[in-house]
BANU-130982 format. One record per residue: residue in one letter; x, y, z of N, C-alpha, C in turn. Coordinates in steps of 0.1 Angstrom, whole numbers, plus 5000, padded with zeros to 4 digits. Example, Ala and Ser with C-alpha at 12.3 -4.5 7.8 and 13.67 -1.06 7.14 Angstrom:
2
A513249435078512349555078513249675078;S512849785071513749895071512950005079;
//
This chain:
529
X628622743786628522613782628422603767;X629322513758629222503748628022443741;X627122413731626622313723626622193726;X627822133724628122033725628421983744;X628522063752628322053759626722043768;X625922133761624822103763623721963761;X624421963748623721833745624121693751;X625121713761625321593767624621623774;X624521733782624021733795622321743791;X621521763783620121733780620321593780;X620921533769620721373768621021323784;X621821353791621721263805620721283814;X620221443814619121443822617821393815;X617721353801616621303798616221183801;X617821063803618020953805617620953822;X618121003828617721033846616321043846;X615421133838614021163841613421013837;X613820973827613120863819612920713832;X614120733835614320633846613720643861;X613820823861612620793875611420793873;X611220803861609420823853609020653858;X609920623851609620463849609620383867;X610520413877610420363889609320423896;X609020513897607520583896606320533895;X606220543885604620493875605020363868;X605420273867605320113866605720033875;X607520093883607819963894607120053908;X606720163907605920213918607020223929;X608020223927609420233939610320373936;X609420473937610120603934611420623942;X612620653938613920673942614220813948;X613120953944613421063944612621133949;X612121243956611321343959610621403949;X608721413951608921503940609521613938;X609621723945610421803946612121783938;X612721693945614221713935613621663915;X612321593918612021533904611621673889;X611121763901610221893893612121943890;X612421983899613922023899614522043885;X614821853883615521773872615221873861;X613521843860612221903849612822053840;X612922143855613022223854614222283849;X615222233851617222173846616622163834;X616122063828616322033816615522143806;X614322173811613622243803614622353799;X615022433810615822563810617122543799;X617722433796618322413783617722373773;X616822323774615822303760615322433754;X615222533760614622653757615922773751;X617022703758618422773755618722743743;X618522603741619522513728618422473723;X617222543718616822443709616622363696;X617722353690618422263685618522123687;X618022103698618521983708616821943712;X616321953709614321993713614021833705;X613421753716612921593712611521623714;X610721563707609421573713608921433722;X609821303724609821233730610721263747;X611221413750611621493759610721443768;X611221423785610221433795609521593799;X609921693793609621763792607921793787;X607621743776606621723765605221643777;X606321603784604421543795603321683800;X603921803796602421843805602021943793;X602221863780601121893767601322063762;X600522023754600822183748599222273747;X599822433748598422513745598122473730;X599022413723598722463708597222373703;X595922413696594622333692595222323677;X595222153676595222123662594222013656;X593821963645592921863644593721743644;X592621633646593121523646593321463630;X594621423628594721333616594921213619;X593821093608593920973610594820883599;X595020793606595720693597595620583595;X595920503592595020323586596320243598;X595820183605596120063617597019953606;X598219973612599019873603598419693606;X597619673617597319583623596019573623;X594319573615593419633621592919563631;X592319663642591819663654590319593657;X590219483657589219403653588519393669;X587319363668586419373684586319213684;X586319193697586119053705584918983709;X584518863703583218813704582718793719;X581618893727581218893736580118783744;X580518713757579418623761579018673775;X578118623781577618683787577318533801;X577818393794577418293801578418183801;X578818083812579718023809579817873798;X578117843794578017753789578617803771;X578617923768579017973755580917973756;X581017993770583217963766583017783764;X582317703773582217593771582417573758;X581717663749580917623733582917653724;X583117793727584217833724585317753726;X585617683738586817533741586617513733;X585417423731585517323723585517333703;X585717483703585917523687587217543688;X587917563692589217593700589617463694;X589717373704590417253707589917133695;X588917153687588517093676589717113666;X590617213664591117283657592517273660;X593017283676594617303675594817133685;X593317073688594116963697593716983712;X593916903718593716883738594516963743;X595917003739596617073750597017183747;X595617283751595817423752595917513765;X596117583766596417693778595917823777;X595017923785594518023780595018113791;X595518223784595818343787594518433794;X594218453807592818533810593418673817;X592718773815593218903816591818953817;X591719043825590719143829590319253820;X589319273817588619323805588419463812;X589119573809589619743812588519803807;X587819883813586719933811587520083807;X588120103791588620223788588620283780;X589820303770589720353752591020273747;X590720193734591920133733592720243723;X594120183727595120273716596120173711;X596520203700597720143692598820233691;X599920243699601020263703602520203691;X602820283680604220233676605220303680;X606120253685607920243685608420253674;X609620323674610820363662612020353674;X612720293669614420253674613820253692;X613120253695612720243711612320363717;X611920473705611120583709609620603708;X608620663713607020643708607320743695;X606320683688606220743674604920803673;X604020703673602220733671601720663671;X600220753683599620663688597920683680;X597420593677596120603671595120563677;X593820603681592620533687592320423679;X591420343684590620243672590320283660;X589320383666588520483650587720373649;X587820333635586720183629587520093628;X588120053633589019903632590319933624;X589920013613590920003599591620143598;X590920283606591720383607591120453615;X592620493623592320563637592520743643;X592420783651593020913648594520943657;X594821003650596521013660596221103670;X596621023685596621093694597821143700;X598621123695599721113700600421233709;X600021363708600821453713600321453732;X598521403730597321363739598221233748;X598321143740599221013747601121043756;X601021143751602421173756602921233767;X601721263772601221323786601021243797;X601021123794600421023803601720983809;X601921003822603220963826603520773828;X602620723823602920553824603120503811;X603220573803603520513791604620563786;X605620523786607020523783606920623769;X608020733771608220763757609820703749;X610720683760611920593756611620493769;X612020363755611920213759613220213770;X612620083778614120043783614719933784;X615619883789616519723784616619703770;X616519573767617019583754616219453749;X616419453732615819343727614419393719;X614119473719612819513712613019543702;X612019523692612219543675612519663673;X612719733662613619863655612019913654;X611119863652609719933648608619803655;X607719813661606419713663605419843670;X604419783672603019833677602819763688;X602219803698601819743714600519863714;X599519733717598119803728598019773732;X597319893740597019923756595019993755;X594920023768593520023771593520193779;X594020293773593620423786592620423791;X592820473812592120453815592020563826;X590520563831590720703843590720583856;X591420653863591520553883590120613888;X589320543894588220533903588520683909;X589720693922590220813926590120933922;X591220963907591421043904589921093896;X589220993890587921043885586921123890;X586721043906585321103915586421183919;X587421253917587721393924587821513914;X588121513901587721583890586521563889;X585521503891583821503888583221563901;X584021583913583721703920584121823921;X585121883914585321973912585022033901;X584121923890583021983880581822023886;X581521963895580121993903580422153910;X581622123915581822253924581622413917;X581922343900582222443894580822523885;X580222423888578722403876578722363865;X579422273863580122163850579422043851;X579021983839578121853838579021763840;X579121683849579921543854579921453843;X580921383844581121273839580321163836;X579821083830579020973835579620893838;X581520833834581520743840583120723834;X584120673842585620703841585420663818;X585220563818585620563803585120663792;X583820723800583820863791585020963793;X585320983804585821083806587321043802;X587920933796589220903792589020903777;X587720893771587720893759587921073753;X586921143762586721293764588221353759;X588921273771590221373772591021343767;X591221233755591921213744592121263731;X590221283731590221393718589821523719;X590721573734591221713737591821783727;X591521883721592421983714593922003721;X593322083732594722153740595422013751;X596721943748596921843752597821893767;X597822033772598222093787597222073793;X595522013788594522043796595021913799;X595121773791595121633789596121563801;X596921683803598021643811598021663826;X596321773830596121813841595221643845;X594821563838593921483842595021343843;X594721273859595321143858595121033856;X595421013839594920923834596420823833;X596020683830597020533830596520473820;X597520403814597320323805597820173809;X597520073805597619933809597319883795;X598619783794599019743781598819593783;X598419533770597819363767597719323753;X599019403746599219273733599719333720;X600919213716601519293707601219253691;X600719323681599919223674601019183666;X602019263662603019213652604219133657;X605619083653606619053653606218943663;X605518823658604918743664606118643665;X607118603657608218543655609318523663;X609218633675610118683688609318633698;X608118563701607918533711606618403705;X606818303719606018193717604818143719;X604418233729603218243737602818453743;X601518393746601018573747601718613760;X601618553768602218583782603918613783;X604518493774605718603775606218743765;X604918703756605018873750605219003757;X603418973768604219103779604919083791;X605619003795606918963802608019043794;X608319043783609119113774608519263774;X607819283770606719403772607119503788;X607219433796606719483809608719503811;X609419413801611119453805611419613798;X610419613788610919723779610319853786;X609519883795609219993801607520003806;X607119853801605619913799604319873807;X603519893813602619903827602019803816;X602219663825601619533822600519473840;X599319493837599019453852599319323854;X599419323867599619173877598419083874;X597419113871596019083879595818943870;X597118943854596818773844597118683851;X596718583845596418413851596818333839;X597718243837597918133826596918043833;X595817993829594717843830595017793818;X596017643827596117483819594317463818;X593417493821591817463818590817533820;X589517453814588617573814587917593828;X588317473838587617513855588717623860;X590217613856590617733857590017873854;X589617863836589417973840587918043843;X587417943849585917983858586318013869;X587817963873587818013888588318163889;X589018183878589418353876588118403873;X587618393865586418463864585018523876;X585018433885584518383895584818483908;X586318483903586918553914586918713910;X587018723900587018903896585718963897;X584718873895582918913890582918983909;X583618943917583218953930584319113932;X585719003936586919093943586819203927;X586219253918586719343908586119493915;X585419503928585019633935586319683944;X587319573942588919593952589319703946;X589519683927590319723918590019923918;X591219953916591220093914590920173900;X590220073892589720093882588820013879;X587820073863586519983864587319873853;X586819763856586719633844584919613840;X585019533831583519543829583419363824;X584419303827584619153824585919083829;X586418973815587018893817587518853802;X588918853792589018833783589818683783;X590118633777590118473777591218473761;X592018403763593218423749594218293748;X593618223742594618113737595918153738;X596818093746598618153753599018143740;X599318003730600118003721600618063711;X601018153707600518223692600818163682;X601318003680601317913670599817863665;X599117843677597617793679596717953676;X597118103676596418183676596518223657;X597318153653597818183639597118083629;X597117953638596317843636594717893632;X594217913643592817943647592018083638;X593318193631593218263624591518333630;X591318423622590218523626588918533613;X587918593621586718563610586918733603;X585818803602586118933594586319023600;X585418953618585519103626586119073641;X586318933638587018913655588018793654;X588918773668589618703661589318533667;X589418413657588918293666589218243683;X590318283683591318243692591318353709;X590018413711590118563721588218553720;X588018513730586718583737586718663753;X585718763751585718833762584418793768;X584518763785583218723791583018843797;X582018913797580819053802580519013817;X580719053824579819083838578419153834;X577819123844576019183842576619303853;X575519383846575819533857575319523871;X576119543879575519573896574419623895;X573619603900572219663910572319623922;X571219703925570419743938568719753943;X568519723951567019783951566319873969;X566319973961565620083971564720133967;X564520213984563520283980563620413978;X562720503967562420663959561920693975;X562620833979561920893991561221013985;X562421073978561721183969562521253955;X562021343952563021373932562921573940;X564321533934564821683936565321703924;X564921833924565721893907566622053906;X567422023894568922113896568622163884;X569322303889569222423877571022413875;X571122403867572022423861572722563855;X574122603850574122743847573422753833;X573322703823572222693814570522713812;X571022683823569022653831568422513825;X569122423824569022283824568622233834;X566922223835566522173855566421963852;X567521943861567621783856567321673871;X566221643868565221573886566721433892;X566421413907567721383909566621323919;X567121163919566221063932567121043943;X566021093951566821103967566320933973;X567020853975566720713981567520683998;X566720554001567020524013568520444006;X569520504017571120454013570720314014;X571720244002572020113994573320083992;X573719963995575319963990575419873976;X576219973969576219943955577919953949;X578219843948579719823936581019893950;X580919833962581619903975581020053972;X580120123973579620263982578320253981;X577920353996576820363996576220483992;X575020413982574420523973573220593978;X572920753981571920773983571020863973;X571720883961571020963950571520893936;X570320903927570820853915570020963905;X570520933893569721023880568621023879;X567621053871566321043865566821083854;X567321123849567921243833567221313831;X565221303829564421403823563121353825;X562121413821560721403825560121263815;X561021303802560621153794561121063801;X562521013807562820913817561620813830;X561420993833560420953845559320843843;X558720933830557420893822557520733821;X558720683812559320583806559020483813;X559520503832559720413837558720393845;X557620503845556520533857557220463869;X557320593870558620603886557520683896;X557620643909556620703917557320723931;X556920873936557420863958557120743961;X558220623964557520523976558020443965;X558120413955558420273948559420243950;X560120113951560820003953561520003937;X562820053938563320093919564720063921;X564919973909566219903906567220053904;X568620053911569520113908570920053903;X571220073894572420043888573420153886;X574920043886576120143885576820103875;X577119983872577819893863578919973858;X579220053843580220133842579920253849;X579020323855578520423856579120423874;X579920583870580120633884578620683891;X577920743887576720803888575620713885;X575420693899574520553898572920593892;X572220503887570920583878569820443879;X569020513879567320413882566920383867;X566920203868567020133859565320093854;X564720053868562920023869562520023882;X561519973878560519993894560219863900;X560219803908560019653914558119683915;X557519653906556019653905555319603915;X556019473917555119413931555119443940;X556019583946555819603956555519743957;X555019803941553919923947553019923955;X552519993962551320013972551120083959;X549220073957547920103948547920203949;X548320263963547820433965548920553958;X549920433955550420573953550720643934;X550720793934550120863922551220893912;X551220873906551920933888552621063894;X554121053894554721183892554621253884;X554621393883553921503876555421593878;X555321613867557321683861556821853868;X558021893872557222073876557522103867;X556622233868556322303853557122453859;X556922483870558222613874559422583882;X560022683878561622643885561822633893;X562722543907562822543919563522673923;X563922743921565122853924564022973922;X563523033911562723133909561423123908;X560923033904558923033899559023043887;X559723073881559623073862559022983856;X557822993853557422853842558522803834;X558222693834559722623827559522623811;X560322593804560022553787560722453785;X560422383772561022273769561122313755;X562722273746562322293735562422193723;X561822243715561622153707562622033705;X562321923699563821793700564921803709;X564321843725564621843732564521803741;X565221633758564621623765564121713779;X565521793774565721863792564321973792;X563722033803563322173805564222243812;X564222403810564722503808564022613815;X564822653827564322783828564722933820;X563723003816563923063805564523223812;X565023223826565023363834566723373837;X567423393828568823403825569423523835;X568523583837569523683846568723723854;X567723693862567623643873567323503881;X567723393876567523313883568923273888;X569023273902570223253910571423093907;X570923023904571622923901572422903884;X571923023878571923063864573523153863;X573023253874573923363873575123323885;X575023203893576623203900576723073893;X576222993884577022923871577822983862;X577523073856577723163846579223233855;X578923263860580323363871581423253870;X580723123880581922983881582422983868;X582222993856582422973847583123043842;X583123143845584123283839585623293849;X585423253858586423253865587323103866;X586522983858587322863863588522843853;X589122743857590922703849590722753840;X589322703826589222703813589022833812;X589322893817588723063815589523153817;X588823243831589923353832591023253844;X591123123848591923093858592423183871;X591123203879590623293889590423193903;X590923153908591223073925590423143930;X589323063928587523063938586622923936;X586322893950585622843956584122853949;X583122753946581622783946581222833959;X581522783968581222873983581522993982;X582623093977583423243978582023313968;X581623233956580523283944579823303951;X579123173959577823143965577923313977;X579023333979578823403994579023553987;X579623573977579723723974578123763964;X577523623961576223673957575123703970;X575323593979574423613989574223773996;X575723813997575923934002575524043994;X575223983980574424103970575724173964;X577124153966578224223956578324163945;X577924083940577924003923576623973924;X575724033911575223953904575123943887;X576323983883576923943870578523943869;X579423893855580723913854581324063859;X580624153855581124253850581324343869;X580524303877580224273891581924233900;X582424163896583624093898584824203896;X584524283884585324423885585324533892;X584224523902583824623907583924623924;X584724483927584524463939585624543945;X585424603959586824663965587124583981;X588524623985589324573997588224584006;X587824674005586924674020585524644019;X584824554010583924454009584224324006;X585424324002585824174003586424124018;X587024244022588224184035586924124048;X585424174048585024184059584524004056;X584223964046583523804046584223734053;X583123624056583923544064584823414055;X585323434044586323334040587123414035;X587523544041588523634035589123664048;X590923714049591723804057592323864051;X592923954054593624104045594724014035;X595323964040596523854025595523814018;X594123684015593823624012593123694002;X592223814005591523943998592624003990;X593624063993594524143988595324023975;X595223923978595723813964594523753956;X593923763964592223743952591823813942;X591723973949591324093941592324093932;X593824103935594724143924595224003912;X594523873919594523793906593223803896;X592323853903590823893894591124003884;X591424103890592224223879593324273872;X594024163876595124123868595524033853;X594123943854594223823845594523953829;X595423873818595623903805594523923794;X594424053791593024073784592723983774;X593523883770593323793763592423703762;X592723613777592123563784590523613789;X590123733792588323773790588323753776;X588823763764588523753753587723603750;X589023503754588223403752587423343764;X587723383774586323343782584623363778;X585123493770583623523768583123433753;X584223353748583423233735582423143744;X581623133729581223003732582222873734;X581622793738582522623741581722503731;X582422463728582122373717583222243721;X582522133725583121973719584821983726;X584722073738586622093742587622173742;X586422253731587322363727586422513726;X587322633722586422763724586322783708;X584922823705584422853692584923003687;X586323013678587123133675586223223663;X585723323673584923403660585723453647;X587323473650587923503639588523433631;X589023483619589823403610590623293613;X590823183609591723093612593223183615;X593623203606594923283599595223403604;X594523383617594623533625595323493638;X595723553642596723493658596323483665;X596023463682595223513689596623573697;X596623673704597623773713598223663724;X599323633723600123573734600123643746;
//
C-alpha cells in the first residue's frame, strides 16, 4: 500500500468510526457490533502506527488516552465562565420575572433545563474539530483538559452536518452515570480504596488525571447547554442546541420552552420528584430567558448573568433509627465508625449504613445507640448522618465513647496530631492492614495482577501471604488445592504474578500522591518501557 493510499484509507475509516461513535453515544441507535466496532479501531490504529505521518490527535483512535503524565496548562476563557445566582424558593424566581420583564417587556419565554450535578467545561472547535477543552478554573482561567476530554466517547471529536462556525466554544457539564459510578466505587471497596463520595467528585477526580488511559477506563458523559459566542447565528437559546445537537453533540431531552412562570413551576415540580428516575444526579433546576436579544438586553452583573437563575433542590433525607456503629480499618490503618440503621428508603434505595467520618463527627452531633438521626444523600452516593431527632431520645440512653483499640487486633489506637481519623499503629500485623497493602500491590494501578479481595482474603486465611514479597513465593501445589482455584485458573494466576515487567514493582512500590506516583528520580530521567 502506497502513502497515498493509506491516507485515504485512514481518512475513511476515521469518517466510519466517527459516525458509529456518534449513533452510539448520542442517537443511541448503534448500527454495529461491538465486536466489528473494536475491529474498525483496530484497522485503523495498525495504519496509524504504520504511517505516522498521517497521526490526528482528533483520531478515534486517541479515546482510550495516553500513559504519557503531563501538567496541566491553563488558559484565560475567551468567554469568562461566570456562576448563576442560586434560590432556593419559588417566591425569589417570582422576584427574578419580574426584574426580567421590568426590562425586556411582558412577552418572554424561558428556557428551563435541569441543573447537572457535574464539572463544567468549555469545549472550542477549529474548522469542526475539538481543539481545547478548559475547566472553569476561576471564571477567567481554566486548565486544559483536553487530551482528559478526548476520551469521553459522547463528545464528538469531528463535528457533523453542516453550518457551524470555522471557530466557537460550547459548554457542557461532565458527568459520572449513577450506574457506572456505584460499580467503580465497588470495586474501590473490593480493592481497599477510599470510595468516592459522590459521582461529581469522582468526574472532577478524573479530569485532573495525569495518565488520560486511566480517564478513558472510567464512564464518564458529557451533556452540553450553551453556546456563549456567535450569538448572531441563532435567535433564541433553544434553537442554539437544536443546531448544537445537528452538529454531533449530546443535548438532553429532559428541556422545556415555558410561555410562563406557572410553567415553569410545573417543570420544576416535576423534576424535585421524577429527578430519582434520572441516570444521573441533578441537584436543581436552571431557568434562561429563550431570547438572546432579551439575554443581551438584560446583560450580566460582575459575577452572574441577569437573564439565568438556577433553583437548588433541598437535599433528600430520612429518618432512622442508629442500631449500632461499626468501624473499618483501612490499609493505612485509618479506623473510620460506620452506622448500621433500621433500612430507610432514600433518593429510590434503600439505605442501611451511612458515614460517621470520625470521632469529632460523632462528638459534634452527639449521636447515640437508639437515636432517631436524620440521613441524607442529596449529592452524596454514600448516604451520611446529618443530626439526631432530639425528641425522640429516650433519657436512658449514654454518650458514645470512640474505641480506643482496634477492632481487628487490640492495638491501642493513636490519633495524630491535626488529624481527624485514628490509626492503628500495628502495620504489619494487623490483618486488614496487610491484605490492603497486598490489594494494593497487585491492583490495575500497580502490578495489574487479576485477584479478587476474596483470593487475598483466602490466601491470607490459609497463612500463604502475609506480606508482598509472600506472593513470590507461592507454588502450584498450594495454590491448585483452594477452593477458588483449578489447575488452568492457578497455572494463569501464578504465571501472571511472576511475570509482571520489573518496571512495574518499581513503581508499585512509590508512594501515590493526588493520581499520580511520587517519581523518586530525576525528571530527565526515563522510566524503562
Amino acid at each position: 500500500m502506497t502513502p497515498e493510499q493509506a491516507k485515504v484509507k485512514i481518512d475513511k475509516l476515521r469518517d466510519v468510526l466517527h459516525q458509529h461513535n456518534y449513533d452510539y453515544y448520542i442517537k443511541s441507535e448503534p448500527t454495529i457490533s461491538d465486536f466489528e466496532f473494536d475491529h474498525l479501531i483496530s484497522e485503523l490504529q495498525q495504519l496509524e502506527n504504520n504511517y505516522p505521518q498521517f497521526i490526528d490527535e482528533n483520531s478515534p483512535t486517541n479515546r482510550v488516552g495516553s500513559d504519557l503524565n503531563r501538567e496541566f496548562e491553563s488558559f484565560t476563557h475567551p468567554y469568562p465562565m461566570l456562576s448563576l445566582g442560586n434560590t432556593y424558593n419559588k417566591e425569589e424566581l417570582e422576584e427574578f420575572d419580574q426584574r426580567v420583564r421590568k426590562v425586556t417587556g411582558d412577552d418572554v419565554s424561558y428556557f428551563c433545563e435541569l441543573k447537572y450535578d457535574g464539572v463544567a467545561v468549555a469545549l472550542t472547535y477549529t474548522n469542526g474539530k475539538l481543539w481545547r477543552a478548559l475547566t472553569r478554573g476561576d471564571g477567567t482561567r481554566g486548565d486544559d483538559v483536553t487530551r482528559n476530554i478526548r476520551t469521553i466517547r459522547s463528545i464528538p471529536l469531528k463535528l457533523q452536518g453542516k453550518g457551524y462556525p470555522q471557530q466557537f466554544e460550547i459548554r457542557g457539564e461532565v458527568i459520572f452515570p449513577g450506574e457506572g459510578f456505584e460499580k467503580m466505587n465497588r470495586e474501590r471497596e473490593a480493592k481497599g480504596e477510599p470510595l468516592f463520595a459522590n459521582p461529581r467528585n469522582a468526574a472532577s477526580g478524573s479530569l485532573k488525571m495525569q495518565n488520560s488511559s486511566e480517564v478513558a477506563q472510567r464512564p464518564l458523559d458529557c451533556l452540553f447547554y450553551y453556546v456563549p459566542g456567535e450569538q448572531h447565528l441563532f435567535e433564541t437559546q433553544h434553537k442554539s442546541l437544536e443546531s448544537a445537537r445537528e452538529w454531533g453533540f449530546k443535548i438532553p431531552s429532559y428541556n422545556r420552552l415555558s410561555r410562563s412562570l406557572e410553567e415553569v413551576f410545573s417543570f420544576i415540580d416535576h423534576w424535585e420528584s421524577a429527578r430519582e428516575d434520572l441516570p444521573f444526579e441533578i441537584d436543581g433546576v436552571v431557568i434562561k430567558v429563550d431570547s438572546i436579544a432579551m439575554q443581551q438586553q438584560l446583560g450580566f452583573t460582575a459575577k452572574t448573568p441577569r437573564w439565568a437563575i438556577s433553583y437548588k433542590f433541598k437535599a433528600e433525607q430520612a429518618l432512622s433509627c442508629l442500631l449500632s456503629i461499626d468501624f473499618q480499618v483501612g490499609r493505612t490503618g485509618a479506623v473510620t465508625p460506620v452506622a448500621n440503621l433500621e433500612p430507610v428508603q432514600l433518593a429510590g434505595t434503600t439505605v442501611k449504613r451511612a458515614s460517621l467520618h470520625n470521632a469529632d463527627q460523632i462528638q459534634l452531633l452527639d449521636v447515640r445507640i437508639g437515636d432517631h438521626v436524620y440521613v441524607e444523600k442529596g449529592g452524596e452516593i454514600i448516604p451520611k448522618i446529618i443530626g439526631v431527632s432530639m425528641e425522640r431520645r429516650d433519657p436512658a440512653f449514654q454518650p458514645f465513647q470512640f474505641i480506643t483499640r482496634c477492632p481487628e487486633c487490640n492495638t491501642p489506637l493513636e490519633r495524630k496530631e491535626d488529624e481527624a481519623a485514628h490509626y492503628c499503629p500495628n502495620t504489619n500485623e494487623c490483618p486488614p492492614q496487610i491484605k490492603g497493602r497486598i490489594e494494593h500491590f497487585i491492583s490495575r494501578k500497580a502490578m495489574d495482577i487479576n485477584a479478587a479481595e476474596a483470593t487475598i482474603d483466602l490466601l491470607f486465611r490459609e497463612g500463604l501471604v502475609r506480606n508482598v514479597s509472600d506472593l513470590y513465593a507461592l507454588k502450584y501445589d498450594e495454590v491448585v488445592k483452594l477452593e477458588r482455584f483449578a489447575e488452568k485458573s492457578a497455572q494463569i494466576w501464578l504465571r501472571a504474578l511472576k511475570h509482571r515487567s520489573w518496571h512495574l514493582f518499581i513503581v508499585s512500590s512509590l508512594p501515590w500522591e493526588s493520581g499520580t506516583w511520587v517519581k523518586p528520580w530525576p525528571e530527565n530521567l526515563r522510566m524503562p518501557s
